[in-house]
C-alpha positions in Angstrom: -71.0 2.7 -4.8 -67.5 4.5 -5.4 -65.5 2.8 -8.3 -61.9 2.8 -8.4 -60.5 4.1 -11.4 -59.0 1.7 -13.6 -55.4 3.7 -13.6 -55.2 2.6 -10.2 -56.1 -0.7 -10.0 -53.5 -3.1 -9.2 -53.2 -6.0 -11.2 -50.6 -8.3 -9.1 -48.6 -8.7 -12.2 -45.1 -9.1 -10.7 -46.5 -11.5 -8.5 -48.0 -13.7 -11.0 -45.2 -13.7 -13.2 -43.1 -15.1 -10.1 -45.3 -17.7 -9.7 -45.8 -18.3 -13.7 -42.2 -19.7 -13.9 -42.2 -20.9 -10.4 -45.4 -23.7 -11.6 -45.2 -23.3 -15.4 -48.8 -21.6 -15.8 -49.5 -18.6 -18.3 -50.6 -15.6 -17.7 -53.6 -13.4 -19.8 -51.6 -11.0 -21.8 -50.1 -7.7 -20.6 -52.4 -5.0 -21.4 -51.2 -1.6 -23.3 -48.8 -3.1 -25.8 -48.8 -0.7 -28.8 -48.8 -3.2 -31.4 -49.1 -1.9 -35.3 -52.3 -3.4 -37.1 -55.3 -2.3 -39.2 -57.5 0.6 -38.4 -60.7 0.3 -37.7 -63.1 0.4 -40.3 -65.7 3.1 -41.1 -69.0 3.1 -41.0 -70.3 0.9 -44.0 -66.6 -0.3 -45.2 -65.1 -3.9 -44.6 -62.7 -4.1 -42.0 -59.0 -4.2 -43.7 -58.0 -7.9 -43.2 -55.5 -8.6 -40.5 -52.1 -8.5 -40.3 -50.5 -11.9 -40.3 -46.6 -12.4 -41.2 -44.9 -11.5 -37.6 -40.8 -11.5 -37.2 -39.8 -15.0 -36.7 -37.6 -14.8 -33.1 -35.0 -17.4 -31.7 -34.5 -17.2 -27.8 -30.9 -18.5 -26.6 -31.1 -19.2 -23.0 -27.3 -19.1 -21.2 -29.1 -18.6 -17.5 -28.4 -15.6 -15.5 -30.6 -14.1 -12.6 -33.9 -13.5 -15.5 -33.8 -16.9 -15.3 -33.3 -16.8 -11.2 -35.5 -17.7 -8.3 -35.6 -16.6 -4.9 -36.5 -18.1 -1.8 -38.8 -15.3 -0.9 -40.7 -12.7 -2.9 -38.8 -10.0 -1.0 -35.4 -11.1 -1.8 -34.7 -9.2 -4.5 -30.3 -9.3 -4.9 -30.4 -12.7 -2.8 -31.3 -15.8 -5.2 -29.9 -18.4 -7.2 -29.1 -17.9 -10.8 -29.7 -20.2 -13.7 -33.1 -22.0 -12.5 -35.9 -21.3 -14.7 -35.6 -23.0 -18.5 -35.9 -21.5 -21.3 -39.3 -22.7 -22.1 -41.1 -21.4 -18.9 -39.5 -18.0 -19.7 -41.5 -17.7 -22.7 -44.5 -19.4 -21.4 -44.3 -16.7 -18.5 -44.9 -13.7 -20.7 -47.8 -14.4 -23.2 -47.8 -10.8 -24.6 -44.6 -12.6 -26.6 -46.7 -14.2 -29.1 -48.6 -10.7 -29.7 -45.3 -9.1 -31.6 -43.1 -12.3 -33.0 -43.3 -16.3 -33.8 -41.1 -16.8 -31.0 -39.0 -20.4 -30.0 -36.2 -21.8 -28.0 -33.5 -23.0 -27.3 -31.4 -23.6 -24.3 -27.4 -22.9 -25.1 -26.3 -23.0 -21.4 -27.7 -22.4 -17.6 -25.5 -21.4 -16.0 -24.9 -17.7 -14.1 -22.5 -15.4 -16.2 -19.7 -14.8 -14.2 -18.5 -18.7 -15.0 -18.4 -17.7 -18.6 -15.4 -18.8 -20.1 -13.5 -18.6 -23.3 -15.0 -21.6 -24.7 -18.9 -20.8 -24.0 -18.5 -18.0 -26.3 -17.3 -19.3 -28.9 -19.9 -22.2 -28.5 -22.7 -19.1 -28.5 -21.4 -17.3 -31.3 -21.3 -20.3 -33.6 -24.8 -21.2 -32.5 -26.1 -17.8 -33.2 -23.9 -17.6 -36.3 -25.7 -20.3 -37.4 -29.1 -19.6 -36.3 -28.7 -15.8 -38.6 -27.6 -17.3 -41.4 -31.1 -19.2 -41.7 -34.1 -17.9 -43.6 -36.6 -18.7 -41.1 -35.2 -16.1 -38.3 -35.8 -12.7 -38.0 -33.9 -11.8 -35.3 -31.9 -13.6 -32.2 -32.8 -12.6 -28.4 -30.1 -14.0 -25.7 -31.2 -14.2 -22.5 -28.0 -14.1 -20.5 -26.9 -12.9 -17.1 -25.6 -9.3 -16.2 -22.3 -10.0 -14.7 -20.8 -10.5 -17.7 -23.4 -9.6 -20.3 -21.0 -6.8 -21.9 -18.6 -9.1 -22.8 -20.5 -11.1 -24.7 -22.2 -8.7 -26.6 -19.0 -7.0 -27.9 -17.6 -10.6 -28.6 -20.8 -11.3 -30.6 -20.5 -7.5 -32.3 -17.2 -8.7 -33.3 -17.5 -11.8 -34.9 -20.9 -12.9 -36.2 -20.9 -11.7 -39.6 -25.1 -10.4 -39.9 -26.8 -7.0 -40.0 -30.1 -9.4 -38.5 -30.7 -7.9 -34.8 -28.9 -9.9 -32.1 -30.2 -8.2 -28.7 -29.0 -9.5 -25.5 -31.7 -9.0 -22.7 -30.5 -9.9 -19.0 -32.7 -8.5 -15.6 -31.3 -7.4 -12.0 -34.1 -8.9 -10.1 -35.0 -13.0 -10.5 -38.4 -13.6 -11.3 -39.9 -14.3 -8.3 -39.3 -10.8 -6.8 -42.0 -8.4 -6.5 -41.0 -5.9 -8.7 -39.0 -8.4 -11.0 -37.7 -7.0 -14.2 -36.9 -9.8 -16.5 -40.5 -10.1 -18.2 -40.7 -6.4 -19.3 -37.1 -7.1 -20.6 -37.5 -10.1 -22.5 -40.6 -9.0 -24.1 -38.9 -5.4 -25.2 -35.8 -7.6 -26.4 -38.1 -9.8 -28.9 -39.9 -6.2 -30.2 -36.5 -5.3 -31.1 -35.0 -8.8 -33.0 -38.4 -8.5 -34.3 -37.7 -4.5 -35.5 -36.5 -3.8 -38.9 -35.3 -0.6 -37.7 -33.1 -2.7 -35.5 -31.2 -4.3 -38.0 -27.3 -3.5 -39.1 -26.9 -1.6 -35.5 -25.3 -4.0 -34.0 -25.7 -6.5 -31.0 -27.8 -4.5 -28.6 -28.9 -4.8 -25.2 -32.4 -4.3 -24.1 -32.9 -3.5 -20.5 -34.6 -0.8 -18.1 -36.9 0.3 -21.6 -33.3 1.3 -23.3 -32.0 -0.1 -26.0 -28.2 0.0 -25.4 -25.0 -0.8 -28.1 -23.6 -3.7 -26.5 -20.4 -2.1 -27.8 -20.7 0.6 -25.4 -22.7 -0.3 -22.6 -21.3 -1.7 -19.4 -23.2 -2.4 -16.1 -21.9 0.2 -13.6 -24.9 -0.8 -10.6 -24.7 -4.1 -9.0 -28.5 -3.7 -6.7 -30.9 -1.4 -9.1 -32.9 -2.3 -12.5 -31.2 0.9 -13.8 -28.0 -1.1 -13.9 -26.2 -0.4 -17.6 -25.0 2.9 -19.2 -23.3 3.9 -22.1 -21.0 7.4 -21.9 -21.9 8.1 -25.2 -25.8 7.7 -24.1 -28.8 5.2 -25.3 -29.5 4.2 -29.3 -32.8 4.5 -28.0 -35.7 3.2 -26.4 -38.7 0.3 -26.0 -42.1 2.3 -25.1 -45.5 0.3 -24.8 -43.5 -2.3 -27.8 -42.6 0.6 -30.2 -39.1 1.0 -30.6 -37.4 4.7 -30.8 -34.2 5.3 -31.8 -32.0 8.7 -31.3 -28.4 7.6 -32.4 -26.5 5.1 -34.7 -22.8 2.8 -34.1 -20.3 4.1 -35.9 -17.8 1.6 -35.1 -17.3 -1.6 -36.9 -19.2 -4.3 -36.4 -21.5 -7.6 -37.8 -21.2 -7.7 -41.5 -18.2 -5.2 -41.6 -16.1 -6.6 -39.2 -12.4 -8.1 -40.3 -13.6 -11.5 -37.6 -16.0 -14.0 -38.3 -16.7 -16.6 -35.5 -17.1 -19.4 -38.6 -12.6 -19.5 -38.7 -12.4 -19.4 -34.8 -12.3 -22.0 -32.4 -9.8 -20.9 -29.8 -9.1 -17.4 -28.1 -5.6 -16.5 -26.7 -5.6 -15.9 -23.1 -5.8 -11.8 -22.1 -5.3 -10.9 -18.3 -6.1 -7.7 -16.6 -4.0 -6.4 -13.9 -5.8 -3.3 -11.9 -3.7 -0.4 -11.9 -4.1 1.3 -7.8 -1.5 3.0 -5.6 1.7 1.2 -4.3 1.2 -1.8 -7.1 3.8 -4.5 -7.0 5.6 -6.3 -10.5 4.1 -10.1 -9.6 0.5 -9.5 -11.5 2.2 -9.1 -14.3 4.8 -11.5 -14.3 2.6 -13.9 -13.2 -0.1 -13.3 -16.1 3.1 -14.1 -18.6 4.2 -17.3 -16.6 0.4 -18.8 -17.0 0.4 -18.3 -20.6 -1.1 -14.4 -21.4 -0.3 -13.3 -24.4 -1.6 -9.4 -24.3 -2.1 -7.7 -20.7 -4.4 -5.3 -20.1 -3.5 -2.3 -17.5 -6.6 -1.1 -16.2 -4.1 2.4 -15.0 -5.3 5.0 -12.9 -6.7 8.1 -14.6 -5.3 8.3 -18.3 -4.3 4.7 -18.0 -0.7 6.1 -16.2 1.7 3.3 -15.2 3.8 3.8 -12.3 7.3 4.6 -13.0 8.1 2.0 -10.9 6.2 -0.5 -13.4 7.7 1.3 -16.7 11.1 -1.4 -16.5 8.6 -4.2 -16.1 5.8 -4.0 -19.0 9.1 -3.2 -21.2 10.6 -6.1 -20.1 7.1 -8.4 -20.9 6.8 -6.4 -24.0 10.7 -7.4 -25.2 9.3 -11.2 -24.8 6.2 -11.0 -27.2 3.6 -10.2 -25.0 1.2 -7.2 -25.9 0.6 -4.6 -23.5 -2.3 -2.4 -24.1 -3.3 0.5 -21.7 -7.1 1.1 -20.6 -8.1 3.2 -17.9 -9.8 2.0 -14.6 -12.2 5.3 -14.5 -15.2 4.8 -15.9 -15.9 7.3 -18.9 -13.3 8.7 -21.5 -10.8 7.3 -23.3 -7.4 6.7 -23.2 -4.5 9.1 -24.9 -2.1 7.7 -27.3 1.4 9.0 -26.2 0.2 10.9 -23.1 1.5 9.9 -19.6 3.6 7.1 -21.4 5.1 7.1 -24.8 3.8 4.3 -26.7 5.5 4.5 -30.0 8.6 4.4 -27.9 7.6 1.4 -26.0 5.7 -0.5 -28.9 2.6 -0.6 -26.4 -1.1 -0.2 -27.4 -3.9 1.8 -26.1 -7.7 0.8 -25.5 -9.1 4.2 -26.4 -12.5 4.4 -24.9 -12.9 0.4 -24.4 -13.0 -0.1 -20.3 -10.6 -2.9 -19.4 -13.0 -6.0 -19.8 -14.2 -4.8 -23.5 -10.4 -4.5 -24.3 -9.5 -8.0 -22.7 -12.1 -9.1 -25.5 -11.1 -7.0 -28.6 -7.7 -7.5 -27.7 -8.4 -11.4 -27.6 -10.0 -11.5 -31.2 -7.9 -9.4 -32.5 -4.5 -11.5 -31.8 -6.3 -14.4 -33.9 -5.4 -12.1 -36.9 -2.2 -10.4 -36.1 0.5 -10.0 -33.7 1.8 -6.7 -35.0 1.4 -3.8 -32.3 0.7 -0.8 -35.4 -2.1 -3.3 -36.1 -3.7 -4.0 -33.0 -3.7 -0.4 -32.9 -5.9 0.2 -35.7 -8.0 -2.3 -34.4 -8.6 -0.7 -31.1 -9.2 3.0 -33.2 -11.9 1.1 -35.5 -13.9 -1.2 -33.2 
């Protein structure tokens, strides 16, 4: 009789992890997590006794596609968001309860792109809330990827904890073949769990890296290996062992100016995408329906179109900020190159892409108004 080896024996895992959350049944835990314990003992010693304090983990639910379901198993970028509760997402990946004491709790379910203002700052005050108790490690927020940056810059901004916050989303809903969401989630609670993990900031966990949700920005709308950072991975999740390679620098959690605790309203910030043969109503528009900053996502080195110069002056002279990102994806923006901004009292995004400046840009006008401040802002976060 020829054996198989067991290297190549498939397991159906994706499979029965779609139809876990499909029907609410568990599955046996996933082999080959590298979970830290007692070694053996030696012959004629006692066994060390085991290990029994694990990292107490909170899971906020928002929705997303890790908590989508498809009509088929092939339908992989054709689902519906926002199905499977928060509860079944646990329940659906045992191997959980191997690394942390893990619970709860459903904030929203809903897909990401219908985020709005008000969601997060009802998030942040709920995971401000949930840090600041002694019973909780670590916070994992299941959230989907359309808008997933945002809300972990928003959360690096204003909940004051050096306690890991890591955001975990998937490209594929879980009842895909090669679904992505359980490896995720299970990496995400390794790393809320991680004391290595804490004062870095809110991170994302997808794809086995661990990205700064500062930095990283989803640049693939149709493969797992969806978010990058230009400035490259803090690390990685392998087999549940965390490795890091790099550190933030910028400011964040417990060093940040902004605590979510003294805000309940964000001023509105609008993007206008800069492109060839652009036209002055965007932007006037954005001021008639209440903006107070714009955020000119400019070709190249955030450039403005001499055309547009007269205009953004003009919103500028009536209070409005006007800050200057850069559609391209990677670099930053030059103070006082293609446009002089001292001259013009405008602001610059550095190397924040136009959606993480709408956010900073939004926080940062609950404190100040004054362009040379705004400024310093933008150089330190």
């Amino acid at each position: 009789m020829q054996l198989v080896p067991p290297a190549y024996r498939p397991t159906g895992r994706p499979i029965a992890f779609a139809l876990a959350l499909s029907v609410g049944l568990s599955l046996a835990p996933l082999p080959g997590i590298a979970l830290e314990g007692p070694a053996p003992a030696k012959p004629g010693e006692a066994a060390a006794p085991a290990a029994t304090t694990k990292p107490r983990v909170v899971i906020v639910a928002t929705g997303g596609t890790i908590a989508g379901a498809g009509a088929d198993a092939a339908n992989s970028a054709t689902y519906q968001a926002a199905k499977v509760p928060v509860d079944k997402l646990i329940a659906a990946v045992p191997a959980i309860a191997q690394v942390a004491e893990v619970r709860g709790e459903q904030a929203f379910q809903i897909a990401s792109e219908s985020f709005t203002n008000a969601q997060l700052i009802q998030l942040a005050k709920q995971v401000s809330a949930l840090v600041k108790r002694d019973d909780v490690d670590g916070v994992v927020i299941t959230h989907g990827t359309d808008t997933v940056e945002e809300t972990a810059y928003f959360l690096d901004l204003v909940v004051k904890t050096d306690k890991p916050i890591v955001m975990v989303a998937s490209m594929r809903p879980s009842t895909a073949i090669s679904a992505d969401g359980a490896l995720n989630l299970l990496d995400a609670v390794v790393v809320a769990g991680a004391k290595d993990a804490r004062a870095k900031g809110v991170l994302l966990t997808m794809n086995d890296e661990i990205q700064a949700g500062r930095d990283t920005t989803k640049r693939v709308n149709i493969k797992p290996s969806a978010f990058f950072s230009q400035w490259g991975p803090l690390g990685m999740v392998v087999e549940g062992k965390t490795y890091w390679f790099r550190a933030p620098v910028k400011r964040h959690g417990t060093t940040s100016e902004f605590d979510i605790d003294s805000i309940d309203t964000l001023p509105d910030v609008a993007i206008v995408y800069g492109s060839g043969n652009m036209h002055p109503e965007p932007y006037t528009s954005a001021v008639t329906t209440g903006a107070k900053a714009i955020i000119h996502a400019g070709t190249g080195n955030g450039s403005v179109a001499g055309y547009l110069v007269d205009t953004l002056k003009d919103i500028r002279s009536k209070g409005v900020q006007i800050i200057r990102s850069s559609r391209v994806g990677d670099g930053f923006v030059l103070r006082n190159a293609e446009q002089p901004d001292d001259k013009y009292d405008w602001v610059v995004a550095h190397d924040l892409n136009p959606q993480k400046a709408k956010i900073l840009a939004a926080v940062a006008l609950t404190k100040t108004q004054d362009t040379k401040e705004l400024q310093r802002i933008f150089w330190e976060y």
